[in-house]
C-alpha positions as CSV (number, residue, x, y, z in Angstrom):
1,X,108.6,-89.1,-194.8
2,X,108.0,-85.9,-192.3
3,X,104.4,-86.4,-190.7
4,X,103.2,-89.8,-188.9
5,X,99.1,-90.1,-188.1
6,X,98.2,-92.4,-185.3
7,X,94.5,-92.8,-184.0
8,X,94.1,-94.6,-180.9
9,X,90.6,-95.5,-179.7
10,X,91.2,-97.5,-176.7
11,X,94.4,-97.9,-174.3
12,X,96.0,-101.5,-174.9
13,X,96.1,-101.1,-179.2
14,X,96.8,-97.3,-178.5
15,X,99.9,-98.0,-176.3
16,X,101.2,-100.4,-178.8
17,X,100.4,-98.7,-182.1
18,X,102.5,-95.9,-180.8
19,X,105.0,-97.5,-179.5
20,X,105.1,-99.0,-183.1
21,X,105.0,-95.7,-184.8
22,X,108.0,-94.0,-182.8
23,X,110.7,-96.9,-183.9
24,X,109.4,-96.2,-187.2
25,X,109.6,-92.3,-186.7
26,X,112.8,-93.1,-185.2
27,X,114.1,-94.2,-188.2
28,X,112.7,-92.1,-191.1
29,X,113.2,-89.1,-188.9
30,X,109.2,-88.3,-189.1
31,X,106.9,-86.1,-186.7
32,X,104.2,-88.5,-184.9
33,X,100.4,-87.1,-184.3
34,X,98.4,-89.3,-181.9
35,X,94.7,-88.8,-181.6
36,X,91.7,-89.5,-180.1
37,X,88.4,-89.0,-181.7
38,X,85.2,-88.6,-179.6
39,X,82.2,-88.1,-181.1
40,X,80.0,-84.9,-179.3
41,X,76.7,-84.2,-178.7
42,X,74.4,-81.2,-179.9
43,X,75.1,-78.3,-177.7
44,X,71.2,-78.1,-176.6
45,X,70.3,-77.7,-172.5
46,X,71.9,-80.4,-170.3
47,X,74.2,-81.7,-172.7
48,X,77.2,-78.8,-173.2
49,X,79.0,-80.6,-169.3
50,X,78.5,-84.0,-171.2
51,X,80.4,-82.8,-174.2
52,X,83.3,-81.4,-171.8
53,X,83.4,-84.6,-170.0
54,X,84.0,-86.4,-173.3
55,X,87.0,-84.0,-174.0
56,X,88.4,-85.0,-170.4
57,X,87.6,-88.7,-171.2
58,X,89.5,-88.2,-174.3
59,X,92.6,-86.2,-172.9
60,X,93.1,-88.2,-170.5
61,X,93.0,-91.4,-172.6
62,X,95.5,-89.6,-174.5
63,X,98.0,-89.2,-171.5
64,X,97.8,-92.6,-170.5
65,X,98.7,-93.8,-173.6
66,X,102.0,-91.1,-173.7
67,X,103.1,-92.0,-170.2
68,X,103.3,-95.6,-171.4
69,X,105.7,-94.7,-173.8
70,X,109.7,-93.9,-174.3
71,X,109.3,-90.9,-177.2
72,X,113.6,-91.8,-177.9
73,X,113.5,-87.9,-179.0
74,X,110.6,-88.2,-181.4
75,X,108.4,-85.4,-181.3
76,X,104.5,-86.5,-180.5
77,X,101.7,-84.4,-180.9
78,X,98.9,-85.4,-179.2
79,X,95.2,-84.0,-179.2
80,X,91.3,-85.0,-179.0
81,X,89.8,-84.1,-182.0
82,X,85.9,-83.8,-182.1
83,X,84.4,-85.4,-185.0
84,X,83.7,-89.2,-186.7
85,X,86.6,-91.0,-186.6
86,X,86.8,-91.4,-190.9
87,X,86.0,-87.9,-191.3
88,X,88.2,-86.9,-188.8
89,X,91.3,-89.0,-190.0
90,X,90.8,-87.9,-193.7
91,X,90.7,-84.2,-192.4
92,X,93.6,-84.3,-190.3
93,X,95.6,-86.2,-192.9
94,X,95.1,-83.3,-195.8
95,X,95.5,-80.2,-193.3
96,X,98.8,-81.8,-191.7
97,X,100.0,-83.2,-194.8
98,X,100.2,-87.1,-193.7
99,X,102.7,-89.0,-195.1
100,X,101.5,-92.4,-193.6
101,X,99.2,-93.6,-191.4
102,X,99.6,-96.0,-188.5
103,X,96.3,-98.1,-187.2
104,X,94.7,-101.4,-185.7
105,X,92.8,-103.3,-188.1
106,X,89.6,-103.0,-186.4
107,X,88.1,-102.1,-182.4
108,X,87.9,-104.2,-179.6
109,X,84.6,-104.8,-180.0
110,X,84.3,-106.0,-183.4
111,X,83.4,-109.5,-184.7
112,X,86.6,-112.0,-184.3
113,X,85.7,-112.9,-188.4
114,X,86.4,-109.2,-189.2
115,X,89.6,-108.7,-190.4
116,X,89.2,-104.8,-191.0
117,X,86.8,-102.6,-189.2
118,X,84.6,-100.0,-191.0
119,X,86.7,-97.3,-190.1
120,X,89.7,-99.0,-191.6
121,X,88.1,-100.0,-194.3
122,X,86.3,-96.5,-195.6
123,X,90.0,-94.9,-195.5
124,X,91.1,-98.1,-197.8
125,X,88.3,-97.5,-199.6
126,X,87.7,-93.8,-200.0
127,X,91.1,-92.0,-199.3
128,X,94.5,-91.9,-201.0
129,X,96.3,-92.4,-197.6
130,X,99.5,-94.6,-197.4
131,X,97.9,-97.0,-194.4
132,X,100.3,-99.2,-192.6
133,X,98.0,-102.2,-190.4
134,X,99.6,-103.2,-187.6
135,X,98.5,-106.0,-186.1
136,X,97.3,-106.2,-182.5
137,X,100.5,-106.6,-179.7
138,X,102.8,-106.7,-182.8
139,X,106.0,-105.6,-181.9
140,X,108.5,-103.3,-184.3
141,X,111.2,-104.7,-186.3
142,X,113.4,-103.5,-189.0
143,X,111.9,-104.4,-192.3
144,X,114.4,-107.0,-193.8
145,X,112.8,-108.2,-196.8
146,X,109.0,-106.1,-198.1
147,X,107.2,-108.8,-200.3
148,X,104.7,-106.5,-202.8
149,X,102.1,-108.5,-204.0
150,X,100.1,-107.2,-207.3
151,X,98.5,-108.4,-210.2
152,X,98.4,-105.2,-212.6
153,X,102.1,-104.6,-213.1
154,X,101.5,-100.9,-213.9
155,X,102.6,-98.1,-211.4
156,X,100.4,-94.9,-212.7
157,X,101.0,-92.8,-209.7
158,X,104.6,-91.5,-209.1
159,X,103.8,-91.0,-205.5
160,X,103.2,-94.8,-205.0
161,X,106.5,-95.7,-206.5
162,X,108.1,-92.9,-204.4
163,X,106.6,-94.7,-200.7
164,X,107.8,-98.0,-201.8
165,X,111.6,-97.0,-202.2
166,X,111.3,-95.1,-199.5
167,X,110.4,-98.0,-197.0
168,X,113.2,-100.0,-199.1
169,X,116.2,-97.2,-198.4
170,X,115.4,-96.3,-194.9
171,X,115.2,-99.9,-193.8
172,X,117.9,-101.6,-196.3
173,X,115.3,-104.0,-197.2
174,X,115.0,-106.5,-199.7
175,X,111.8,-106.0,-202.2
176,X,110.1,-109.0,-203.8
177,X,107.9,-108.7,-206.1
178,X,105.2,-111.4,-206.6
179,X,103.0,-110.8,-209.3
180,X,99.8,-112.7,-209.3
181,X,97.9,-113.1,-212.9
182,X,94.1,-113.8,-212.6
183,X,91.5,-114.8,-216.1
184,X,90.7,-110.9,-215.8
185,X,93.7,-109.4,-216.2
186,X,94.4,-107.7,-219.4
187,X,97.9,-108.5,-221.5
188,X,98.9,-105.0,-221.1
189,X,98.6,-104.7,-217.3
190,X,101.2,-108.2,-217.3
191,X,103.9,-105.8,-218.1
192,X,105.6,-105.0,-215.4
193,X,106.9,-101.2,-214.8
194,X,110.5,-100.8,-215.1
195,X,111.1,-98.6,-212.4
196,X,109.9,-101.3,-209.7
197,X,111.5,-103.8,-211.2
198,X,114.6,-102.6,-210.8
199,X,114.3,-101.7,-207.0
200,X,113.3,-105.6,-206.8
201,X,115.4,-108.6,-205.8
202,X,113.8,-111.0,-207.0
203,X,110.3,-111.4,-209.7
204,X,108.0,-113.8,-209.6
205,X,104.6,-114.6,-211.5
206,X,102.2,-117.4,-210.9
207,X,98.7,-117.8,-212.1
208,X,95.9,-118.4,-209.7
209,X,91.8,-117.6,-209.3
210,X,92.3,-114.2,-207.0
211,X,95.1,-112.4,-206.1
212,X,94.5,-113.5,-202.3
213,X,95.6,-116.8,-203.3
214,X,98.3,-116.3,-204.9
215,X,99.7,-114.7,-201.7
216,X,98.5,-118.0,-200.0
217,X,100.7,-119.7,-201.8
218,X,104.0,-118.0,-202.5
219,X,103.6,-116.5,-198.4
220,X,106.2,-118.7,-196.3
221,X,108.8,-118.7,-199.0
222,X,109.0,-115.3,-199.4
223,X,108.9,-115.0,-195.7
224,X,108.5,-111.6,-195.2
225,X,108.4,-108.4,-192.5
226,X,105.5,-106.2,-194.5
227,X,103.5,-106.8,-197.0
228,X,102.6,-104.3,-199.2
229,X,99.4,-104.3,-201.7
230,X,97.9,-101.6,-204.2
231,X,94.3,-100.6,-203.8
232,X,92.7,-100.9,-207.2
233,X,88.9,-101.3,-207.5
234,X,90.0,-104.6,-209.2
235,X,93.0,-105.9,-207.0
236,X,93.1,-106.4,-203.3
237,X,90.5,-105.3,-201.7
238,X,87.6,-106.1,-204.7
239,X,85.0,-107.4,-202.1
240,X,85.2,-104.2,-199.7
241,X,83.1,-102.6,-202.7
242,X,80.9,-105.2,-202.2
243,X,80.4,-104.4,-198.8
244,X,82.3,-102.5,-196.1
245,X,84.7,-104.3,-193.8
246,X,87.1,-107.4,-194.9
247,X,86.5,-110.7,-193.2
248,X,89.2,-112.7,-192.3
249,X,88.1,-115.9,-194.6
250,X,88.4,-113.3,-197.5
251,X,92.0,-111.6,-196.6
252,X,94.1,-111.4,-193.5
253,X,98.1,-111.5,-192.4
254,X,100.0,-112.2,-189.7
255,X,102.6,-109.4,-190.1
256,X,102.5,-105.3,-190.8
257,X,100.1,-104.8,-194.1
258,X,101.3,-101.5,-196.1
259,X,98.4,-100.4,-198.7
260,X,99.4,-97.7,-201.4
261,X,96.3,-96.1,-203.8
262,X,96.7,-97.1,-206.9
263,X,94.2,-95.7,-210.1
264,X,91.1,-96.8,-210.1
């Protein structure tokens, strides 16, 4: 893992989310980019000193953040970058060759029943990013034990497998596999790929209505530090193509949510 994206948008969930992703840098040995998108206006009369105040705005929101923070020898690049915040993420992430992703859930000013904004949600929904959701004033831990929770058992994307035993070597931590089977799912996606299984310390199946619930269930005695999901059209996150945030009645966590793209 070489190159760490972090998009801040206001001060408190910046300070934190950065703070996050430099003990997580720390360890991996990555390169951190902090950002701050701003959105600017047409450059017509009257409005080009507006557009440089937003780059000010956004610089300087930037350097609070950084002077709130102990780098421990990480390198940080921070910069403003002009655009919307999805496209602007999704861009960045291809031209710097983004291993990972680290972000809030949603804004400040979103709905409390929201569990992820739009912003999070389009990149879930429309991007191959590895996306690590950190919680709001969650503090960084070493992952001791990753629980993956899935209900097709089939790992079509070598890159995928790849991110998860990456996460399980540089942390030492104990996978768990917990392998929910709905009425929809097929007897040839039950099979489980080798490959994962064998990075696993444990494997468990259970039947249940949604894969949400399943989780639900088999949460506290698993116990763990990150949870970790594969976003299939048909897993997950099936309701965000219904509409385009999650709510919090629908899917939420308590702890660090890593989401790998999985095939369609």
């Amino acid at each position: 893992m070489k190159n760490i994206l972090v998009p801040i948008g206001n001060k408190e969930n910046g300070v934190n989310n950065l703070k996050y992703a430099i003990n997580f840098a720390a360890m991996t040995g990555a390169r951190v980019y902090v950002i701050n998108l701003y959105k600017e206006f047409s450059k017509v009369a009257g409005l080009t000193k507006v557009n440089q105040l937003l780059i000010e705005e956004s610089e300087d929101l930037l350097q609070q953040v950084l002077t709130q923070v102990d780098t421990k020898g990480v390198e940080v690049i921070a910069k403003p970058i002009k655009g919307d915040p999805f496209e602007g993420i999704k861009r960045l992430s291809e031209k710097l060759n983004i291993d990972l992703v680290i972000l809030s859930p949603q804004s400040i000013d979103i709905k409390e029943e929201v569990y992820l904004g739009k912003v999070a949600s389009k990149l879930v929904k429309q991007t191959n990013i590895p996306l690590l959701i950190v919680p709001k004033g969650y503090l960084f831990r070493k992952f001791e034990t990753i629980l993956l929770a899935l209900k097709n058992g089939h790992l079509e994307k070598e890159g995928l497998f790849n991110m998860l035993k990456t996460f399980v070597q540089v942390f030492s931590a104990k996978l768990k596999i917990l392998q929910v089977v709905t009425p929809d799912l097929s007897k040839n996606e039950v099979e489980i790929d080798p490959n994962l299984k064998n990075l696993a310390v444990s494997f468990k199946v259970t039947k249940n209505a949604t894969l949400f619930q399943g989780v639900l269930e088999h949460f506290q005695s698993h116990n763990p530090d990150l949870l970790c999901v594969i976003r299939r059209k048909r897993g997950f996150f099936k309701k965000l193509w219904d509409r385009n945030v999650i709510l919090k009645k629908d899917f939420h966590t308590s702890i660090p949510l890593l989401i790998l793209k999985g095939e369609e």
